[in-house]
N, C-alpha and C positions, 0 to 999 in steps of 0.2 A: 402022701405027698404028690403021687404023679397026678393023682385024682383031682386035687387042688389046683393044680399048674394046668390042667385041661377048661377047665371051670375058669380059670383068670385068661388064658386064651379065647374062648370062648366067649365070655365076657368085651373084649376088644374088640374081637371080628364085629360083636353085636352094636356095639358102640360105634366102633368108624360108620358101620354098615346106618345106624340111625341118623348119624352128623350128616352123611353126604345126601341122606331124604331128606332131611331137613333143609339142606342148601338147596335141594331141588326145588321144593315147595317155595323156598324163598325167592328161586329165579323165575319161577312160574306165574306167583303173585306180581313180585313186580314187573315182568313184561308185561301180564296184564292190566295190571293200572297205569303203566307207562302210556298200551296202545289205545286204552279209554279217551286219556287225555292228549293222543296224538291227532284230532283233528280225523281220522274215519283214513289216516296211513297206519299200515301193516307192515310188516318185516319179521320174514321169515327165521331172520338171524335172533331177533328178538323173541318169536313164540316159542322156538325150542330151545334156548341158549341152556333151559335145566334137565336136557337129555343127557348134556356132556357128567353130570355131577350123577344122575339116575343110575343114568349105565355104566360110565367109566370109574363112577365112584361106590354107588351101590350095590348094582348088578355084580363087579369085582370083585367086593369083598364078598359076597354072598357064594360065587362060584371058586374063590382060595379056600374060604371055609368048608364048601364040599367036598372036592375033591381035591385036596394041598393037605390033606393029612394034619391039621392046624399049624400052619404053619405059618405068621405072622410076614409080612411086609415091617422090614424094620430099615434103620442104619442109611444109607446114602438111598436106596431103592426106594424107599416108603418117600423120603423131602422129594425126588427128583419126579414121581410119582404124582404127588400132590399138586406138585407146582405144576407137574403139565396139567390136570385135569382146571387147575384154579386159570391157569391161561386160556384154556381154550373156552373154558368157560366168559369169562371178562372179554374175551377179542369177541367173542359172539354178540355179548350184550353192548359193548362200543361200534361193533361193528353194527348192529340193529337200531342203536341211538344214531348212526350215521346217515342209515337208511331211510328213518320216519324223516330226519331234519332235509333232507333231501342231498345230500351231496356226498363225496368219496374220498379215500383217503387211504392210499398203496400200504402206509405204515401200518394198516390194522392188518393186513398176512402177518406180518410178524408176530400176530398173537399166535396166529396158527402153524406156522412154522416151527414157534419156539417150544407152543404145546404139543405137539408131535414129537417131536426131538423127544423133550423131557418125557413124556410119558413111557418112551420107547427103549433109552436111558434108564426109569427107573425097572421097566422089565426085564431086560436084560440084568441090570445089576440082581435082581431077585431072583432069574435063573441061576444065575452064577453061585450067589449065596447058598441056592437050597442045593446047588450039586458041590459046595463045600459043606454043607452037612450030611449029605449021602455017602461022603470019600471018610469021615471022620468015625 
């Protein structure tokens, strides 16, 4: 049984870990066909916008999986988690469509702020979790 339960963990980490390349590759491509057809403007916000998903989504679960003992991201920690990385991700690429079209607009921090927050939010909530399964 426990053998089983390591293999369907395992399993997950491998899976989130694919989903969030896969988002990567998707932000990647479309900033690039975006900056093809922008006229020879560039924005920075838009070439890396799929580092946030790379790193804070792939790179992450690759480094829980190593050293977190398998220990899943679940429950309130994994939604609040996700949602920052999906914010920071989108404020980037809004914010990069901002930048080709030429003009600015205060509201798109709030992508970055809120992604912050939440990411920060679901880490903590995940510390807290694994040190209620170390007390148990």
């Amino acid at each position: 049984m426990y053998t089983s339960v390591n293999k369907d963990v395992k399993n997950k980490f491998v899976k989130r870990s694919v989903m969030y390349f896969c988002i990567s590759m998707f932000c990647a491509v479309f900033g690039g066909i975006y900056e093809i057809f922008s006229h020879g403007v560039y924005s920075n916000y838009m070439m890396y916008a799929f580092l946030f998903p790379l790193i804070g989504g792939t790179l992450y679960n690759l480094i829980l999986y190593c050293f977190s003992r398998l220990s899943l991201q679940r429950g309130l920690s994994l939604i609040f988690y996700n949602t920052g990385i999906a914010a920071l991700t989108i404020g980037s690429i809004v914010r990069g469509i901002l930048d080709i079209y030429g003009t600015d607009n205060i509201l798109v921090n709030v992508y970055r702020y809120a992604g912050v927050i939440l990411v920060c939010l679901g880490v903590v909530f995940y510390a807290v979790d694994r040190r209620g399964q170390h007390k148990q």
